[in-house]
C-alpha positions in Angstrom: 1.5 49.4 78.3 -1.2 52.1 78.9 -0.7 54.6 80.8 -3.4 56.2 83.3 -4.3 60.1 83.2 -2.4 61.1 86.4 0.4 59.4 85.4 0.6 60.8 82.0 0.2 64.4 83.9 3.1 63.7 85.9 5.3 62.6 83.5 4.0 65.4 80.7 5.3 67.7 84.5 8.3 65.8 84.1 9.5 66.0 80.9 8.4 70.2 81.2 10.5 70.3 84.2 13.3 68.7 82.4 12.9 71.3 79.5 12.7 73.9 81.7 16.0 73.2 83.1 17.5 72.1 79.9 16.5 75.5 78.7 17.9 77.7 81.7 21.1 75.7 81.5 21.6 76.5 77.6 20.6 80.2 78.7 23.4 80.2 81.2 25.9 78.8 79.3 25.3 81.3 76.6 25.1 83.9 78.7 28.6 82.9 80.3 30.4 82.2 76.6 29.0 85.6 75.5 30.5 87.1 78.8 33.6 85.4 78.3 33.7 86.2 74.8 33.5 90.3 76.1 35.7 89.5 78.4 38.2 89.2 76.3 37.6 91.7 73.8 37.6 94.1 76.4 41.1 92.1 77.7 42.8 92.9 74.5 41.7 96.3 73.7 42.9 97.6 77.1 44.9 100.7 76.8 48.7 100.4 77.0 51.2 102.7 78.1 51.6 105.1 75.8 54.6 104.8 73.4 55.4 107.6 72.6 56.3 110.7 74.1 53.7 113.3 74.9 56.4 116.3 74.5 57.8 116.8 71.8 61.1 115.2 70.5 62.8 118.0 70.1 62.6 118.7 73.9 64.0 115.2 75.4 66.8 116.1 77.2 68.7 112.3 76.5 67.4 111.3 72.8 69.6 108.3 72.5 68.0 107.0 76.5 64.6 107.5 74.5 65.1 106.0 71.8 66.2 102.9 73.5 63.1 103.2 76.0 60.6 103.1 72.9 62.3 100.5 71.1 62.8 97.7 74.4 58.8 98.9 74.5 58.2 98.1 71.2 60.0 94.8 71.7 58.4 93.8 75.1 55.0 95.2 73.9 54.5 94.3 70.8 56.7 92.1 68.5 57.7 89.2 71.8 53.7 88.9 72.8 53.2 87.5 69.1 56.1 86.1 69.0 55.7 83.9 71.7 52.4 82.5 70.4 54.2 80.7 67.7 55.9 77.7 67.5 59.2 77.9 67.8 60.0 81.8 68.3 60.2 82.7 65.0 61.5 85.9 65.7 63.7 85.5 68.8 67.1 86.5 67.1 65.4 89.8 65.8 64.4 90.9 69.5 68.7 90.0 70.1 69.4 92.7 67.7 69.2 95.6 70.5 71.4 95.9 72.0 74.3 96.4 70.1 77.8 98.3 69.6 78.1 100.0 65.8 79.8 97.6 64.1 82.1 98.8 60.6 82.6 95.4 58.3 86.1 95.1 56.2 85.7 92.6 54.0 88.2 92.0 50.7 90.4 89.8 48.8 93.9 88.8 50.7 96.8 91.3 50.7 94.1 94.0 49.3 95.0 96.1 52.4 92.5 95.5 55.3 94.4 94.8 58.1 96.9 97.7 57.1 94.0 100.2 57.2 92.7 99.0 60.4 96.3 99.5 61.9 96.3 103.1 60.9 93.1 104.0 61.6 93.9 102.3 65.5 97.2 104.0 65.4 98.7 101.3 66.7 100.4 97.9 64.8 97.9 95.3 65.9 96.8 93.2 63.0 99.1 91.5 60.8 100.0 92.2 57.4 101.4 91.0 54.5 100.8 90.0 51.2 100.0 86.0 51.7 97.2 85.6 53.7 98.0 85.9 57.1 94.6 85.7 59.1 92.0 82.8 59.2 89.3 84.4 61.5 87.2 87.2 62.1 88.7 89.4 64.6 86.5 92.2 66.0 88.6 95.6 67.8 87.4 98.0 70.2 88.9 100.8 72.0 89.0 100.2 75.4 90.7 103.0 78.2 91.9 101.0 80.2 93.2 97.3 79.4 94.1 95.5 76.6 92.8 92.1 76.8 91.9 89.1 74.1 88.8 87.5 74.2 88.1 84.3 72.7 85.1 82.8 70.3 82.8 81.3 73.4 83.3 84.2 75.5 82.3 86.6 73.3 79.2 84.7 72.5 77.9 85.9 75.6 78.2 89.0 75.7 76.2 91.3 77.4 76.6 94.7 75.1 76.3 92.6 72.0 73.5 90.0 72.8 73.0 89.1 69.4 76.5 87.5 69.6 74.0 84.4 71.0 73.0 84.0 67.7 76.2 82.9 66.3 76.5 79.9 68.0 74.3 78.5 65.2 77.5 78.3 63.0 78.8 75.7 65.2 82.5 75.2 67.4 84.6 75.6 64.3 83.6 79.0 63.6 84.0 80.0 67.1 87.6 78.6 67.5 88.2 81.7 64.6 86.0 84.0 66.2 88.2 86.7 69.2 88.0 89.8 70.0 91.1 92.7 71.0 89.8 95.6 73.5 93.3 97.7 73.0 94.5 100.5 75.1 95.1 103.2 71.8 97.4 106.4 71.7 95.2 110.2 72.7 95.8 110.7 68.9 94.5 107.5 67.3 91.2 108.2 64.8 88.7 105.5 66.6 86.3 106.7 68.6 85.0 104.8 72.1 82.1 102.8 71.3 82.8 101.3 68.0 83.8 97.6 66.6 85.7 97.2 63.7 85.5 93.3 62.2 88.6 92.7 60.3 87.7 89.5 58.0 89.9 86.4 56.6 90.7 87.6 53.0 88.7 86.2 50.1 90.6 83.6 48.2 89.7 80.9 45.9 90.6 77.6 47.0 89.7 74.1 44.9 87.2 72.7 46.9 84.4 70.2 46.5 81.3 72.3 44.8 78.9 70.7 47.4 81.1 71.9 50.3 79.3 74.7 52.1 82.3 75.5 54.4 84.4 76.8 51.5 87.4 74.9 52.6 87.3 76.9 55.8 85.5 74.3 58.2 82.1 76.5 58.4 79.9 78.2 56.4 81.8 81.3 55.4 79.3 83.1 53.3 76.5 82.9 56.1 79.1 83.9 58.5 79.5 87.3 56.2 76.1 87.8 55.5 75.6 87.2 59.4 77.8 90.5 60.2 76.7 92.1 57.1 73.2 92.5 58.4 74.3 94.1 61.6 77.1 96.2 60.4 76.7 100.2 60.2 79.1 100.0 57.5 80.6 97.3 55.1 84.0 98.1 53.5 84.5 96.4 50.7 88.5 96.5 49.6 90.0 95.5 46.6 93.4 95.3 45.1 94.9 96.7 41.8 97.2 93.6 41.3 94.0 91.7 41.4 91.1 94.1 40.5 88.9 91.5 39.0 87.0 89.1 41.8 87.8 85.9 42.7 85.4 83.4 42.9 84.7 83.9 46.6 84.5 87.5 46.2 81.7 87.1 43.8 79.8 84.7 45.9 79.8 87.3 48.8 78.8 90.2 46.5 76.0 87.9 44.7 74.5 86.1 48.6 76.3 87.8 51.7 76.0 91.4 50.5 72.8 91.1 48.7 70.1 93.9 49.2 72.6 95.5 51.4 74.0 98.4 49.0 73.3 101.0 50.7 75.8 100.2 53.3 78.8 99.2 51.5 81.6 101.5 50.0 83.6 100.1 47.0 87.4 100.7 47.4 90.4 100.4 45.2 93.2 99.8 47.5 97.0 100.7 47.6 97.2 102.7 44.3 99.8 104.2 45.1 101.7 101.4 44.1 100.6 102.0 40.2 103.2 103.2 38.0 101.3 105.6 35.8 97.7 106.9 34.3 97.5 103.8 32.2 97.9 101.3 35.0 95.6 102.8 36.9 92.5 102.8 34.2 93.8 99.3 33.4 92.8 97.8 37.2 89.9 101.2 37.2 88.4 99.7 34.3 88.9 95.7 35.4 87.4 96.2 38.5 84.5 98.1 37.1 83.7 95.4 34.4 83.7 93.0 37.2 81.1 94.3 39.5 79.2 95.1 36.5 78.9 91.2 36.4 77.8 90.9 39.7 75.8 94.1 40.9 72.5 94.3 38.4 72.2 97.7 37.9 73.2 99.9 35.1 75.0 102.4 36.9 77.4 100.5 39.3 78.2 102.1 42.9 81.3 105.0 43.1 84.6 103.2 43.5 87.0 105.3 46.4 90.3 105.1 45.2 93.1 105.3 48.2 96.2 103.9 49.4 97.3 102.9 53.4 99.2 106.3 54.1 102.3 104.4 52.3 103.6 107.3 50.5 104.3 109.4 53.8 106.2 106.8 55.6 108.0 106.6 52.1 108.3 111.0 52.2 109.4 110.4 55.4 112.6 108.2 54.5 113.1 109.7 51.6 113.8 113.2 53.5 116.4 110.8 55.7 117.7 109.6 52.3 117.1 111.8 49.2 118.5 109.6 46.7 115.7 107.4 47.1 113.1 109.9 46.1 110.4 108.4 43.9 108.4 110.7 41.7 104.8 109.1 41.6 103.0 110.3 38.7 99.6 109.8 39.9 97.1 112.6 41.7 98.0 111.3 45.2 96.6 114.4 47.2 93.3 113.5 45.2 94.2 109.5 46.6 94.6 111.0 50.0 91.1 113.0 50.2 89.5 109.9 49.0 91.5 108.2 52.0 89.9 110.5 54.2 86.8 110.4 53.1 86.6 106.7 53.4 87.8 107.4 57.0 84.9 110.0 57.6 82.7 107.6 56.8 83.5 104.8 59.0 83.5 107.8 61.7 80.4 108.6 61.1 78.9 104.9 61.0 78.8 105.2 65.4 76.0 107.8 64.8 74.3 106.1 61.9 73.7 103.1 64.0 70.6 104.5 66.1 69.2 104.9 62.2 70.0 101.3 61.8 68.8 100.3 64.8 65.3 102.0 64.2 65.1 100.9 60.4 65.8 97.2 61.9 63.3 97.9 64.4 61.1 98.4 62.0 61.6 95.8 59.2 60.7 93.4 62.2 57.4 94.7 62.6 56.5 95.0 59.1 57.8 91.3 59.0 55.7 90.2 62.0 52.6 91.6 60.7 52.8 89.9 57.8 53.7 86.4 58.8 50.8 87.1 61.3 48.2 88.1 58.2 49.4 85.4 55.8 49.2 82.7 58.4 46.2 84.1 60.2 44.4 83.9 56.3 45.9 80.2 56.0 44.3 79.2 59.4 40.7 80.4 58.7 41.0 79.1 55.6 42.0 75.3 57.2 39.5 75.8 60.5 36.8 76.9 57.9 37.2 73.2 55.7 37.7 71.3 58.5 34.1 72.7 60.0 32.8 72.1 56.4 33.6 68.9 56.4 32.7 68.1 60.5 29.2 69.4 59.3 29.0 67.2 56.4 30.2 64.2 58.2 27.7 64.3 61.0 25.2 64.6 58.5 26.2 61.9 56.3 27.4 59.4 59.3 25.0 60.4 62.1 21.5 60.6 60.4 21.7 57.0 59.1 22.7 55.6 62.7 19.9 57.7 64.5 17.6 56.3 61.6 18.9 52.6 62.4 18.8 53.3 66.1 15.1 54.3 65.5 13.8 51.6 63.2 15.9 49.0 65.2 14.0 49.8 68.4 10.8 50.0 66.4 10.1 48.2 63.3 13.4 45.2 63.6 11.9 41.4 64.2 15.1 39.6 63.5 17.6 38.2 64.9 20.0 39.9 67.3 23.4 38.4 65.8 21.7 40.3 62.4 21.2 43.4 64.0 24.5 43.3 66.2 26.5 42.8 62.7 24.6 45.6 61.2 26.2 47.8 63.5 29.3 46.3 63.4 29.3 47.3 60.0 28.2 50.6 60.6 30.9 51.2 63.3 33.8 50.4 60.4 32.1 52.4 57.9 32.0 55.1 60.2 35.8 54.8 61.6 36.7 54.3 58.0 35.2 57.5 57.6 36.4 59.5 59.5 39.9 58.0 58.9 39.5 59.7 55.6 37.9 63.1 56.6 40.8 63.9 58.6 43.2 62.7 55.7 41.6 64.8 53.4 41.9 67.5 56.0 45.9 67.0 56.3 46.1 67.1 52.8 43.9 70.2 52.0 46.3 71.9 54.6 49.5 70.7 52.7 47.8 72.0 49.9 47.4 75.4 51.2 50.9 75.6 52.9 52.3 75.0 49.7 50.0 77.8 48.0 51.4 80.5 50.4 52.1 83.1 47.2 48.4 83.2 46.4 47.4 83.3 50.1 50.0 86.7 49.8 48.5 88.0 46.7 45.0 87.7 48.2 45.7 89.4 51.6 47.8 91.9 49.9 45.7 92.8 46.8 44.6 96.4 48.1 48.4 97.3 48.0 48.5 96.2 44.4 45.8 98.7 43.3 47.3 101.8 42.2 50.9 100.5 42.2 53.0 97.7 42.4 54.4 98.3 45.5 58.1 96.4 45.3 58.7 97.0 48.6 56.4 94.3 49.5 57.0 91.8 47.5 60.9 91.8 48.5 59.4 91.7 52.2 57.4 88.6 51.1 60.1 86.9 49.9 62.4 87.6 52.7 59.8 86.2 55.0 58.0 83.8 53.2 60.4 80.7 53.9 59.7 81.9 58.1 55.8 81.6 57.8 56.2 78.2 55.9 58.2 77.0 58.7 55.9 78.5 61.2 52.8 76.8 59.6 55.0 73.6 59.6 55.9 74.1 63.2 52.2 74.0 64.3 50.4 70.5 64.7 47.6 72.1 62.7 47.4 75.5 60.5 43.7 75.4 62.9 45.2 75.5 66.2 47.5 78.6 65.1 47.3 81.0 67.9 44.8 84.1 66.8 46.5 87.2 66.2 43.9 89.7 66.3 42.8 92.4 63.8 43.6 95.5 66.7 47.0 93.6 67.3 48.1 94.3 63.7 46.6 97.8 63.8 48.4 98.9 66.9 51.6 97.4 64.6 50.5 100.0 61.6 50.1 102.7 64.5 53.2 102.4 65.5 54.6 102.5 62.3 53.4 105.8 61.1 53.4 107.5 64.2 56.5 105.8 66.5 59.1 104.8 64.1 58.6 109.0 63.2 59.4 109.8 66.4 62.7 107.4 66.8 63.7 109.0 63.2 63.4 112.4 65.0 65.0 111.6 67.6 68.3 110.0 65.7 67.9 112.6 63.7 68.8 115.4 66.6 71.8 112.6 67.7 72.8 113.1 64.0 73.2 117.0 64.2 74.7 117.3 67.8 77.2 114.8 66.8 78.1 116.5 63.2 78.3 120.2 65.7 80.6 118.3 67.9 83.0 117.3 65.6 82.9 120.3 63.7 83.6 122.3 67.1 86.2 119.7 67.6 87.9 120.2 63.9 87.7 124.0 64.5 89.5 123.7 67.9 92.0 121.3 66.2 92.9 124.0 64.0 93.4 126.7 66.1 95.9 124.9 67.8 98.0 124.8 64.8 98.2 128.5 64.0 101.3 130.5 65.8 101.0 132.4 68.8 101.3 135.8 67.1 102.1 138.9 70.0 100.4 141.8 69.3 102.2 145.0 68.5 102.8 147.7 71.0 102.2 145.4 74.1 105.5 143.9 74.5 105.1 140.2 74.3 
């Protein structure tokens, strides 16, 4: 068909009328994606409030109400934004961490003295004793000033001082049916302070159980459960007996899995000496025990080993003063027993004001572990959403140009029959679906592929730290974190539809890692010296009470 001049004008007007709007409509929609695009920029790099205080942290009046401000702040500000992004929460139970009461963790073979120390350092006779095993649950005891009162496994799970207690309910009914807590009413001269829990533990035995049993014969996981308290504890004590200084199998499995990288809060005791006989006995289980954790703690020079005893011997001084015929004549040091005694007690004292220190170094593992499950998986996603637009591009190329070219000639150039030219396309269709079928299977398996490659991912994201040293620190980090980003890459439909954690999002985490985790240390640090002037004020008062009134000469009294 021919087409006449005006007509040819007005469709030539047509078709630039079309363009023309075409055009303006690509122009807007440009202009709106790069608007949107600034939009959000600008969205995420509005300024928060500031963490930190302007004044210095040596002039807050209420250090320990600051440092809980900054770290909720942190929490709500920083780690639960990201944390919400991905699938499944990953780190929900670190933001249950705070708040929480000091915690001190006794842990030790049976009849190696636990409960008895708890009882004296309570003042009171709470916790059974004796040398079979007499407790099968964990048993936590605070002061309390007013009433005593028990509470059981499911209400203390939610509790609102601890709220990490939540987390426990992971370890299923029969942990919690040995799981209670005793708030006691204690004497004006008992040792433990308000405001601290002391977690006396089932002793460690060894029972013959099946070696695929996870429960231990105990009915649930009792090594997790350890580990579990260990992690939150200000203080692990870990006591041991001189009739059976060498560990039992249990006892090695929590020193080798529940106590692992946790050395710097555990204290090594040898129990109840007092009940050796001479200096030979004693380096007998000294020596036993040593050559035992030498097995189990890799390091050449194994931890110091307090050697005390339960405050036997006065009990027994005290009888024997009723009854001198009984008078035993111990030859071992124990005044030297007795300083270690106290010592030990210090020290589980002093864990109430190490726990903002704990609080502030968990505080900040998390965020060192959040930014790097967010860099790792960020570097695994552009990695996937960079193939899978490789291979889009490729497949529209290969796919699409031959159907356009069939589509032209068809129109054009074909002369046969339809039912020819309708199973040409038919065919093209389930070459096509076929595919695509496999583009998207080579797609799911190049993700596997890089999901199970996560250690070179690491090493390539972290090679600057590698440089000039090798930096052990981060590779412990990366192990302790690796099996979480696997399970958040798993979580995901796709590695691609990951949620973005952007680069000023990981360098507000580094900011507030060199500048606000100084400023909580600061701050603890001031809690640290008002308490240690307190007590020493309170020591000094102590013993001014015990001197005698003396009257002074020439006044008469």
């Amino acid at each position: 068909m021919v087409l006449s001049r005006r007509s040819a004008k007005d469709l030539l007007e047509a078709l630039s009328d079309c363009s023309g709007q075409a055009a303006g409509a690509a122009i807007s929609f440009a202009v709106a994606l790069t608007a949107g695009v600034v939009y959000l920029r600008l969205g995420s790099s509005r300024d928060r409030p500031e963490l930190r205080a302007p004044l210095d942290p040596d002039s807050v009046k209420d250090p320990q109400a600051e440092i809980t401000r900054v770290i909720i702040q942190l929490q709500d500000d920083i780690i639960r934004p990201i944390d919400d992004r991905f699938t499944g929460r990953p780190f929900h139970y670190d933001l249950l961490a705070f708040p929480f009461t000091p915690l001190v963790l006794v842990v030790g073979n049976h009849s190696a003295g636990k409960s008895t120390f708890i009882n004296r350092l309570l003042g009171i006779q709470t916790q059974e004793t004796g040398v079979a095993p007499t407790d099968d649950g964990f048993t936590l005891l605070e002061r309390d000033a007013s009433t005593n009162e028990v509470e059981d496994g499911p209400t203390l799970l939610g509790c609102s001082d601890n709220s990490c207690f939540r987390e426990l309910k992971r370890f299923g009914p029969s942990f919690w049916c040995h799981l209670k807590r005793k708030r006691l009413v204690l004497p004006k001269e008992s040792e433990m302070p308000f405001g601290l829990q002391i977690v006396d533990t089932p002793g460690m035995i060894d029972m013959p159980v099946k070696s695929e049993s996870t429960s231990g014969g105990r009915g649930y996981n009792f090594l997790e459960v350890v580990r579990w308290f260990a992690q939150r504890a200000d203080l692990i004590l870990l006591l041991f007996d001189p009739d059976r200084p060498g560990t039992t199998g249990e006892s090695l499995d929590v020193l080798t899995q529940s106590l692992a990288g946790l050395e710097n809060k555990f204290l090594i005791v040898l129990n109840k000496v007092d009940q050796l006989d001479s200096s030979v006995d004693f380096a007998r289980a000294y020596g036993t025990l040593s050559w035992a954790l030498s097995k189990v703690i890799p390091r050449k020079d194994i931890p110091q080993i307090y050697t005390m005893y339960n405050a036997a011997c006065e009990d027994e001084a005290e009888h024997n003063l009723r009854s001198p015929a009984a008078v035993r004549e111990h030859k071992l040091p124990l005044e030297a027993f007795r300083k270690k005694r106290e010592e030990v007690v210090a020290e589980v004292l002093r864990a109430k004001f190490r726990h903002w220190d704990n609080v502030i170094s968990a505080t900040e593992e998390t965020l060192r572990n959040v930014s790097m499950v967010a860099t790792v998986s960020g570097a695994v996603r552009w990695r996937v959403r960079c193939r899978i637009a490789e291979v889009c591009a490729w497949g529209l190329a290969i796919l699409v140009t031959p159907g356009v070219a069939g589509g032209w000639l068809s129109r054009t150039r074909w002369n046969g029959p339809n039912w020819a030219l309708a199973a040409s396309w038919a065919a093209y269709a389930v070459v096509v679906g076929g595919s695509v079928r496999f583009l998207k299977e080579h797609c799911r398996q190049f993700e596997q592929l890089q999901v199970s490659d996560l250690d070179g991912y690491f090493e390539a994201t972290y090679a600057h730290c590698f440089i000039y040293a090798d930096t052990e620190d981060v590779r412990a980090r990366w192990s302790a974190v690796r099996s979480r980003t696997a399970s958040v890459l798993r979580a995901a439909p796709s590695a691609a539809s990951l949620p973005l954690v952007s680069r000023r999002e990981l360098a507000r985490i580094d900011n507030c890692l060199e500048e606000d985790i100084w400023y909580l240390r600061r701050l603890a640090k001031r809690l640290r010296v008002s308490a240690a002037s307190r007590q020493a004020m309170a020591a000094q008062a102590a013993s001014l009470s015990k001197v005698p009134f003396c009257p002074i000469a020439g006044t008469g009294r």
